[in-house]
ZASETI-813732 format. One line per 8 residues: number of its first residue (from 1); their letters; for each residue x, y, z of C-alpha. Coordinates in nm, 2 decimals. Example, Ala and Ser with C-alpha at 12.3 -4.5 7.8 and 13.67 -1.06 7.14 Angstrom:
REM ZASETI-813732
1) as) 1.23 -0.45 0.78 | 1.37 -0.11 0.71 .
//
This chain:
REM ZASETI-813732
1) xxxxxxxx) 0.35 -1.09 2.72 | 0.51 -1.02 2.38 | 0.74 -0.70 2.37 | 0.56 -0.40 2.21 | 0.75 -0.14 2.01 | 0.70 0.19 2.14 | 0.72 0.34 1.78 | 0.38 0.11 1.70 .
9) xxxxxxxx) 0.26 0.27 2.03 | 0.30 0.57 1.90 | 0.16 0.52 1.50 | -0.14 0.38 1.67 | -0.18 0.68 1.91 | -0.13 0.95 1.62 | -0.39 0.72 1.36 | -0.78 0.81 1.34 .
17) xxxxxxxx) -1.04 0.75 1.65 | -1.21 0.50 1.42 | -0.85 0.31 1.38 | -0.73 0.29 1.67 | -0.91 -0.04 1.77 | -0.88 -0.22 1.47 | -0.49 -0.16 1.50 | -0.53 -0.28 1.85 .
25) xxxxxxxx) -0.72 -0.59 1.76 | -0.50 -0.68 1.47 | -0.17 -0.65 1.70 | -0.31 -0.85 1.98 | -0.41 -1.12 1.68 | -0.05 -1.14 1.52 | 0.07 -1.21 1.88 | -0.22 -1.43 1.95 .
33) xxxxxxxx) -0.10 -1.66 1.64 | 0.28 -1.62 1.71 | 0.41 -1.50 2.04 | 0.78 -1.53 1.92 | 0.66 -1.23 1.65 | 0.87 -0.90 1.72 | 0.72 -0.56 1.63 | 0.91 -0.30 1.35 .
41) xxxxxxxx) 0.85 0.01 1.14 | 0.91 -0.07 0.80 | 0.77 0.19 0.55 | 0.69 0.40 0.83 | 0.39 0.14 0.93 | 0.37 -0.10 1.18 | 0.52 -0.43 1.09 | 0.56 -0.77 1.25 .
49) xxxxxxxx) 0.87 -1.05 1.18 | 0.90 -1.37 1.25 | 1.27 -1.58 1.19 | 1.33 -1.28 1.09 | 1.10 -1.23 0.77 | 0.80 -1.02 0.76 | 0.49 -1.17 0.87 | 0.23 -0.91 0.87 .
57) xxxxxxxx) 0.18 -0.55 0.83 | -0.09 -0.29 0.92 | -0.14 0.09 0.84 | -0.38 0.33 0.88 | -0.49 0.59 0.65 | -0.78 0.86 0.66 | -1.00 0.69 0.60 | -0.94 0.34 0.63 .
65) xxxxxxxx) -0.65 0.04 0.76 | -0.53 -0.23 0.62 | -0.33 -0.56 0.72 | -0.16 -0.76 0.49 | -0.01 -1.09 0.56 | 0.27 -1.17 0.30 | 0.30 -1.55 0.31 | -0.13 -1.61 0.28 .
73) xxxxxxxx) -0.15 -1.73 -0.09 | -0.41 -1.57 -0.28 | -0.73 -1.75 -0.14 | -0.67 -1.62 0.22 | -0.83 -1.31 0.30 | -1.15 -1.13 0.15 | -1.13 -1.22 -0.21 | -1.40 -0.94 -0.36 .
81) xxxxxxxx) -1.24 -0.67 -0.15 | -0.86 -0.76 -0.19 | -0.82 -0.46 -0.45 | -0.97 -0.25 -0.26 | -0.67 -0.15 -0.07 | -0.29 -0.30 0.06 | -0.35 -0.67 0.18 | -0.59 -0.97 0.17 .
89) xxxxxxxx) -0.85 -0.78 0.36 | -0.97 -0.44 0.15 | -1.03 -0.14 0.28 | -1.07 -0.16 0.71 | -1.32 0.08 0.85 | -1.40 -0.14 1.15 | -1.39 -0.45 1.34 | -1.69 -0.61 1.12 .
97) xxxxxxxx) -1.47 -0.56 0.80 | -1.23 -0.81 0.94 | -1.27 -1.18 0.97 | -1.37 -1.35 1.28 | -1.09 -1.36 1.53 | -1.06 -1.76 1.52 | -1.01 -1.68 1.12 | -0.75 -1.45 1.18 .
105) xxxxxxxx) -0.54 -1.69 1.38 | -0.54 -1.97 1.17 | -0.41 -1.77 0.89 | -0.19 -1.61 1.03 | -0.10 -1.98 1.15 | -0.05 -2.09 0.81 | 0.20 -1.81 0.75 | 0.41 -1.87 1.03 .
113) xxxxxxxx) 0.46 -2.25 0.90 | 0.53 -2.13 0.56 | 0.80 -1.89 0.71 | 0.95 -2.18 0.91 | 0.94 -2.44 0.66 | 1.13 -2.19 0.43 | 0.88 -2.09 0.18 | 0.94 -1.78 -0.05 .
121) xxxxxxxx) 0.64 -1.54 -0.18 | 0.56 -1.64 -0.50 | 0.60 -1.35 -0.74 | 0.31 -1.37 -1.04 | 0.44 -1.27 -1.35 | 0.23 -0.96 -1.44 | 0.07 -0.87 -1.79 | 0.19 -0.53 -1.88 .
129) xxxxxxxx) -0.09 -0.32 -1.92 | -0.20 -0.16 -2.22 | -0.01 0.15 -2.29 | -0.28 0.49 -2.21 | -0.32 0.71 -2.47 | -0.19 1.08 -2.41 | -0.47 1.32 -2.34 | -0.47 1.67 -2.58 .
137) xxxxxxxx) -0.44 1.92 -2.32 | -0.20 1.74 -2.13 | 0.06 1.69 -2.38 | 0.00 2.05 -2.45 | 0.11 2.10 -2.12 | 0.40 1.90 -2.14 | 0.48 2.07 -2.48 | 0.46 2.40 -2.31 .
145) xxxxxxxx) 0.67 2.36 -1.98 | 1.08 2.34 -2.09 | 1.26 2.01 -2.10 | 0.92 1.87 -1.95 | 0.82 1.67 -2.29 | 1.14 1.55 -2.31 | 1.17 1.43 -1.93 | 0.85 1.28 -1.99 .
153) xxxxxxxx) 0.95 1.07 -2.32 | 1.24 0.96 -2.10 | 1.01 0.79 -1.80 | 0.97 0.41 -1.81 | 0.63 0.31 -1.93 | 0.52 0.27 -1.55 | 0.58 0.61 -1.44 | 0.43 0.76 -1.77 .
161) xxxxxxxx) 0.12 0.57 -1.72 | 0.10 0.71 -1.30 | 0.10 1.06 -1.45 | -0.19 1.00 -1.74 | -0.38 0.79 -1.52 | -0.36 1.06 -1.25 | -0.48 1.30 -1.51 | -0.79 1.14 -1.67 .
169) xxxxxxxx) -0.92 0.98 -1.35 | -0.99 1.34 -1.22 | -1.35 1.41 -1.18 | -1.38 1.78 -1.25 | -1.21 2.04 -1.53 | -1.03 2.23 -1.26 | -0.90 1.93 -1.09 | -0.77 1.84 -1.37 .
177) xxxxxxxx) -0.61 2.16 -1.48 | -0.44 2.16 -1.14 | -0.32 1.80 -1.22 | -0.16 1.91 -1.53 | 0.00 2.20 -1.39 | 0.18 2.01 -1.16 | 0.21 1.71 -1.36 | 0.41 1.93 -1.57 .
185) xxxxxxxx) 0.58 2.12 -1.33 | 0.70 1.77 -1.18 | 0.79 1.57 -1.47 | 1.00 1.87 -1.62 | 1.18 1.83 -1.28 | 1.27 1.48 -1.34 | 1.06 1.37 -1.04 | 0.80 1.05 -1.07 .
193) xxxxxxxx) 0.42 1.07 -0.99 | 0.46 0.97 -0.67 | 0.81 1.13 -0.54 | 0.69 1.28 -0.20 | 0.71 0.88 -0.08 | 0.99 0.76 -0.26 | 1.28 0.70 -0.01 | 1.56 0.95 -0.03 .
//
């Protein structure tokens, strides 16, 4: 029997009712597929190496898991619900989201040879997207709250675009007051979008 890591033990006792078995499944798979695979934290979620490189990793969230298998190329996995959420697989609610168990196996199979025969992930070269335009009342905001504008000007385009996407996608008026409140509040700060996960 594969050693378990009582830290994953523990993430999988403290994650939602409706996760717990899909975390359960998904460890016994990985193990299933490579009994030589040993068990880590990494990014506070459960994570599983083999020759010491990452071969899978699993979270839970509120509302959903995920599993994401490094090494699959991109037409492993659940192709219309890969951006859905972390991973080949889209957002996890239950056992039917995931692939038959047999499925599972064999990819994860495929990764394991890639690891040994030492493959590297292949990074795609991304498009930068289009820059967003500034909303009115946020760069009011901004405008409004010392050094804040300036801070702002100062971010790389990536964490600019985090704050006005954060902004605009907000559904309702006082949502998005609050938003750019504390958008304003942060960025004066110095602090990115999402700093709360950032590693300190």
């Amino acid at each position: 029997m594969p050693a378990h890591d009582a830290r994953i033990d523990a993430y999988i006792a403290k994650a939602a009712p409706f996760a717990r078995p899909i975390l359960e499944h998904l460890r016994a798979v990985v193990h299933e597929a490579c009994p030589t695979a040993e068990e880590t934290l990494k990014w506070s979620a459960p994570h599983f190496t083999h020759g010491g490189r990452i071969l899978a990793g699993m979270a839970a969230f509120k509302q959903h898991a995920a599993f994401a298998v490094p090494m699959l190329d991109a037409s492993e996995g659940d192709a219309a619900r890969r951006n859905e959420a972390m991973g080949q697989y889209g957002r996890i609610t239950s056992l039917a989201d995931l692939p038959a168990k047999r499925t599972l196996v064999a990819q994860l199979g495929k990764a394991v040879k890639a690891i040994d025969a030492g493959a590297t992930l292949a990074r795609a070269r991304e498009t930068p997207k289009p820059a967003l335009a500034m909303p009115d009342d946020f760069a009011r905001a901004l405008a409004k709250t010392a050094g804040a504008r300036k801070q702002f000007a100062a971010f790389a385009p990536g964490k600019q675009r985090d704050y006005v996407e954060w902004v605009v996608e907000a559904k309702q008026a006082a949502t998005r007051e609050r938003r750019i409140a504390q958008a304003a509040e942060w960025i004066a700060e110095g602090k990115a979008r999402n700093w709360k996960y950032q590693k300190r």
